[in-house]
LONU-927710 format. One record per residue: x, y, z of N, C-alpha, C in turn; residue in one letter. Coordinates in steps of 0.05 Angstrom, whole numbers, plus 5000, padded with zeros to 4 digits. Layout:
# residues N
XYZXYZXYZA
...
//
This chain:
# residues 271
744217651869744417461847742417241851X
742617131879740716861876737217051881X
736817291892735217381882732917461849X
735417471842734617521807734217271798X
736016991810734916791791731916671803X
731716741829729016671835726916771827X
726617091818724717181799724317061779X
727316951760726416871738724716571734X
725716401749724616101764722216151768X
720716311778717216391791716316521762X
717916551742715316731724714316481699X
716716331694715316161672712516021689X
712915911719710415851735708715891739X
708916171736705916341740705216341707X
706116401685706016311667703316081667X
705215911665704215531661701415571680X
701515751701699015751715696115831701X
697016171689695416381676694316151656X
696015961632695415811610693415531623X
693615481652691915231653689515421664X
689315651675686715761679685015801660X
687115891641685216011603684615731598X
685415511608683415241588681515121607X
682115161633679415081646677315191647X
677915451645675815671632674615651604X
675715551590674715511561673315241569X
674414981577673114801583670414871588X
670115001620668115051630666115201612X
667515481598664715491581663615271562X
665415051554663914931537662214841544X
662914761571661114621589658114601591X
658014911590655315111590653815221562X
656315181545654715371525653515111497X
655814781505653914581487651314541489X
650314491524647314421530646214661520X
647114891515645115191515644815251481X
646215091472646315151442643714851443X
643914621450642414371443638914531451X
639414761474636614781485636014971465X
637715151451636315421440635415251414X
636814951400636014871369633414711374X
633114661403631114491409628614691406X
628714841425625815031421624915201398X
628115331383626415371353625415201340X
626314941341624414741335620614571338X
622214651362619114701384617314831373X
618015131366616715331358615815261337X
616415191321616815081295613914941283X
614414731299612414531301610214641318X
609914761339607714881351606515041333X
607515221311606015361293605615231267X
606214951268605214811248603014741255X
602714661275600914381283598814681289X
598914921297596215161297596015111272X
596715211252596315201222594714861211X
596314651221593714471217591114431224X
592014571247589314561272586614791251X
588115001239586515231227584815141200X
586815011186586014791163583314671165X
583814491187581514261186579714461201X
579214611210576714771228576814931205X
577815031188576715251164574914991145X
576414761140574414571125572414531129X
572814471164569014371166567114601163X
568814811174565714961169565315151146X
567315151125566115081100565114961095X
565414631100563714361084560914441097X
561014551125558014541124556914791118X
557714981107557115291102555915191076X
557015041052557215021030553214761030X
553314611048551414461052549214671064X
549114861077546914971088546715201086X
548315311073548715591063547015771092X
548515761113547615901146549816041136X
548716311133551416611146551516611163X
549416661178550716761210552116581230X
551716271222552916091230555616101222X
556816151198558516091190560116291195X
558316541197560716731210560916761240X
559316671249561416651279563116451290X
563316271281564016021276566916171259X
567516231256570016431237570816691255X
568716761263569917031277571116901311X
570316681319571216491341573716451331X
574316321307576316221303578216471297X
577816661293579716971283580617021309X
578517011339579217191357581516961367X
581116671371583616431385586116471351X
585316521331588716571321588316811296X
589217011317589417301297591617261277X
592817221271594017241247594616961232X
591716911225591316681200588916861176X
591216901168589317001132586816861129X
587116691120585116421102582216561132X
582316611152579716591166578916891156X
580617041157579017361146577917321118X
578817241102578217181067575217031071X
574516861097572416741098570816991105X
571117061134569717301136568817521119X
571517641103571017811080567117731060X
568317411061565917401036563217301051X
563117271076560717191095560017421100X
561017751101560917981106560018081081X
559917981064559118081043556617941024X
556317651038553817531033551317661056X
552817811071550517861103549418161096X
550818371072550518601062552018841067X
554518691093555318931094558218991081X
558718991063561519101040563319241060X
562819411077565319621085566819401109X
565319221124566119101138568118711117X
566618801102567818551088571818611075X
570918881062572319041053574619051079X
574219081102575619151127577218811125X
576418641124577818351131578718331115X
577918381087579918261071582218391061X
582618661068584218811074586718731094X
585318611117586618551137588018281132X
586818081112588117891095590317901081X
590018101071591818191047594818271057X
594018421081597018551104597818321110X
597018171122598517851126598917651105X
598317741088599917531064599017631029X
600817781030599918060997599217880976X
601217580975600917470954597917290950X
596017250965593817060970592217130951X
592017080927590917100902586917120909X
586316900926582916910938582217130957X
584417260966583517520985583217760958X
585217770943585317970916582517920900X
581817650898579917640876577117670893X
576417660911574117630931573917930925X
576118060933575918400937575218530913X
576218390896575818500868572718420862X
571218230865568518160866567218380883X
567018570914566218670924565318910910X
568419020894568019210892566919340872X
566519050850565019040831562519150830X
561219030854559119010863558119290868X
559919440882560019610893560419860866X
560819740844560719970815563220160823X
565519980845568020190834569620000826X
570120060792570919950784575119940780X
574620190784578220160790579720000806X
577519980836578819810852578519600846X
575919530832576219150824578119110799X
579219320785581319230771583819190787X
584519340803586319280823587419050828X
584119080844584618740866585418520838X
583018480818583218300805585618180787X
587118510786588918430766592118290787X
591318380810593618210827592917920838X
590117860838588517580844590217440818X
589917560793591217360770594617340766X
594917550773598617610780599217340802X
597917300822598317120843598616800835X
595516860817594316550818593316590776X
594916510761594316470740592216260735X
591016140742588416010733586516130753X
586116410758583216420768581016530750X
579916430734577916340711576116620718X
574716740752573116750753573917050746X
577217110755577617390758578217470727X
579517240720579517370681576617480673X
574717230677571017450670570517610674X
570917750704569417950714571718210711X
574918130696575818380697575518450667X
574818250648574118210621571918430623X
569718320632567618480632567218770640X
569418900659569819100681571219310647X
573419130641574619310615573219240591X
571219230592568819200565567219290566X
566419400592563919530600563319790618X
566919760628565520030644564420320636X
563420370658562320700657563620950650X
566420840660569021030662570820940638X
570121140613572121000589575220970590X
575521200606578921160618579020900631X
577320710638578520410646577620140622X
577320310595576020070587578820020573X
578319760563581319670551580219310527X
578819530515577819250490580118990485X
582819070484584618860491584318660505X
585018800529584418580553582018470559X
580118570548577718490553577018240533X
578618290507578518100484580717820506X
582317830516584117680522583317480541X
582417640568581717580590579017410574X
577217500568574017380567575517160554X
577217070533577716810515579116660537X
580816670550582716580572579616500590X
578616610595576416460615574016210600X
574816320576573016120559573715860553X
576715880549578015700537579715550557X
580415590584580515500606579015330621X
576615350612574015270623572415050606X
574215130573573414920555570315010541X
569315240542567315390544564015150567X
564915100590563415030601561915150624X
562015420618560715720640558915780623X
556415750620556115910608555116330613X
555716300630556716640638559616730633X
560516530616563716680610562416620581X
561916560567560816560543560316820541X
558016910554556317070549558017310554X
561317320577562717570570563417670556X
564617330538565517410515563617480487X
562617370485560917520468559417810471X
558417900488559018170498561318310486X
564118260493566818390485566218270450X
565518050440565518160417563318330405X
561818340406559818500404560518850396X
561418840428562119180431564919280417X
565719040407568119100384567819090355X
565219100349564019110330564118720310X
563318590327564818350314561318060326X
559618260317556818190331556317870314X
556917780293557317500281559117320299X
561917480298563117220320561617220346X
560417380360559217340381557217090376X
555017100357553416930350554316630348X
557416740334558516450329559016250351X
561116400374561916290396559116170412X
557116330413555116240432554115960413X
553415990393552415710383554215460371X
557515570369559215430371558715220398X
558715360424559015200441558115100449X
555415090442553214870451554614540432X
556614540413556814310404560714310408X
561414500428564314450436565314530416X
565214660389565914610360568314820353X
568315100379569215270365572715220373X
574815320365577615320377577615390403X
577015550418577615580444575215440463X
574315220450573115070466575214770472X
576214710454578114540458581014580466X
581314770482584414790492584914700509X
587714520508588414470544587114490568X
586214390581584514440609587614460624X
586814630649589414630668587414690690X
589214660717587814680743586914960749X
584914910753582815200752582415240784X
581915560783580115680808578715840806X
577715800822573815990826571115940801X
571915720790569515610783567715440781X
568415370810565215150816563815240818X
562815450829559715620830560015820821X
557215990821557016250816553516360826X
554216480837552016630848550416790825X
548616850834546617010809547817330808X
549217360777549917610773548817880784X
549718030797548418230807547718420790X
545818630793543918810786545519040784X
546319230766546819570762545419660771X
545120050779542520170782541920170755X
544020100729542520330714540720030686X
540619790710539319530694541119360676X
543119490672545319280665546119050673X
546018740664548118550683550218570690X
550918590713554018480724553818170716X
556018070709557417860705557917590731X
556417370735556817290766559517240767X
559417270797561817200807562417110835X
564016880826563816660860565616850884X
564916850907565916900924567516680944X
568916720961570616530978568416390981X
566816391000564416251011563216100994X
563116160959561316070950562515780926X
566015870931566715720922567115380940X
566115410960566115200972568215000981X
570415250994573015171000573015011020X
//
């Protein structure tokens, strides 16, 4: 009997024991796991800011040597000076899109073609990697692909002025009637005109082209001498923030003597 009550006496104890172990144990992990939670919010932070401050760091070294690319027009300067900066941070877009169009001011397309490609994998949406490419391949008389590129350069970035011209002109002119598209070519060429306030005059001249080849050879006449006095309707529309038309390089040559339409490249826009 006094056996049995002593079992029972020892178990609520061990009890009350088991229950202060489970909270010093909980204690103790807290112990460990507050500082380890303060250190893990601290260094994603860390991280954070360490890939900001690369990204600023990429900024102001892509500026200068644009600002001075744009002053001295040096390729080969300007592309190593970029290909330095590609090999210390591989995965910054904005330096291949430079490369792309310094690779393509230097003659060689397949290598340009290669970066800006490699642009595009790191950030699909970058409207100046799309429209650069779409300029190459212009160049290059395949025109499917510069509809491509171009028509996702404007999907991206709705004021790029330069890619409405040259895809205006691409579906107004090409070789391949399965890509021509007098619509868009009517749309795009007015959208670059009237964006611009008709102050290109190489988007003039697309558009009038597209009217022309639509049988509409008076309004062509009209628009061109409209806008020497701002006079016509799509010279006075809304201005909005534009891209790719501060410069333009001298339109390139067909084999078969046709003008290509100019068109600014990253480099030339003087980013």
């Amino acid at each position: 009997m006094r056996k049995a009550m002593s079992t029972r006496s020892t178990t609520p104890r061990r009890s009350d024991v088991i229950r202060l172990q489970e909270r010093l144990a909980f204690r103790l992990l807290l112990v460990f796991l507050v500082p380890l939670t303060v250190i893990v919010v601290l260094g994603v932070y860390a991280y954070r800011l360490s890939a900001r401050l690369r990204e600023v760091e990429v900024l102001e070294r892509v500026s200068y040597v644009d600002r001075i690319y744009t002053d001295t027009h040096n390729v080969p300067w300007a592309r190593h000076e970029y290909e330095v900066l590609a090999a210390r941070y591989p995965r910054n877009y904005r330096i291949y899109v430079r490369l792309g169009a310094l690779y393509h001011e230097d003659g060689q397309p397949a290598r340009a073609i290669d970066y800006l490609t490699r642009a595009i994998a790191l950030k699909p949406d970058d409207w100046e990697a799309h429209s650069t490419l779409s300029y190459i391949q212009l160049t290059r008389k395949q025109d499917a692909a510069a509809i491509e590129a171009g028509e996702a350069a404007i999907r991206y970035n709705e004021a790029d002025v330069q890619a409405y011209n040259n895809l205006s002109w691409i579906y107004a002119t090409s070789s391949d009637e399965r890509l021509r598209n007098p619509a868009k070519a009517r749309e795009y060429a007015e959208k670059a005109v009237s964006y611009t306030r008709c102050r290109k005059p190489s988007y003039l001249d697309t558009l009038a082209e597209v009217y022309r080849r639509s049988g509409r050879a008076d309004e062509a006449e009209r628009i061109l001498l409209a806008a020497e006095r701002t006079s016509h309707p799509l010279c006075g529309s809304p201005r909005i923030a534009l891209s790719g038309e501060e410069t333009s390089p001298a339109g390139a040559k067909a084999d078969d003597g046709a003008e290509r339409p100019p068109m600014a490249t990253a480099s030339a826009r003087g980013r």
